[in-house]
C-alpha positions, -999 to +999 in steps of 0.1 A: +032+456+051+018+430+032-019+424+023-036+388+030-069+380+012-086+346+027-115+332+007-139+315+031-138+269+023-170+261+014-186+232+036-195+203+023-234+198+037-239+167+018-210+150+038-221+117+055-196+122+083-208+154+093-248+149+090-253+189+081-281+182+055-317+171+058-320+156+026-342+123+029-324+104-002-300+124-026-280+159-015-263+177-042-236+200-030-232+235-043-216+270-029-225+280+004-256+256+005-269+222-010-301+206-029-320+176-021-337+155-050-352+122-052-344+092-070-364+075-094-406+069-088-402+099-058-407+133-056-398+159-038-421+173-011-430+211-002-408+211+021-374+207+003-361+180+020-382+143+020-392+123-006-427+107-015-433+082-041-451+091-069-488+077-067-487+048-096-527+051-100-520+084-114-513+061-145-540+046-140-554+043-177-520+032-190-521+002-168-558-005-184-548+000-219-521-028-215-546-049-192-573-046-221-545-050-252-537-081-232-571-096-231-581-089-261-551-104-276-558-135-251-589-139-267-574-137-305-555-166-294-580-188-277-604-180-311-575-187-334-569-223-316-609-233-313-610-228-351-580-243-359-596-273-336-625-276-354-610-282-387-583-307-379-615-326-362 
């Protein structure tokens, strides 16, 4: 009598066609289960599953370094062409 060993398929949750995961934007398949991630500017939430954007005024002072390096360099300009103004007058 012969002896049969059957490994169990593994299911593909992240399948389109068969809707199994609850990933809100990117499942990752592995063994017996699956991941969920997020793309770029998300993260995930608690729960596993959805995505949130990241809050961009986290980052807040970045965006008012570049805003103020901006001005000021504005300003360099607007100087450098009243004085270059005044001595071709």
């Amino acid at each position: 009598m012969g002896f049969c060993f059957h490994l169990p398929l593994d299911i593909d949750e992240c399948d389109p066609a068969k809707q199994l995961d609850r990933c809100s934007q990117i499942c990752e398949n592995t063994l017996g289960s699956y991941n969920c991630s997020c793309l770029k500017g998300f993260k995930l939430r608690k729960d596993g599953y959805d995505c949130e954007g990241i809050n961009e005024f986290d980052n807040r002072w970045n965006y008012f370094a570049i805003i103020v390096v901006c001005f000021v360099v504005c300003l360099s300009f607007l100087q450098m062409e009243l004085i270059l103004h005044k001595k071709a007058a």
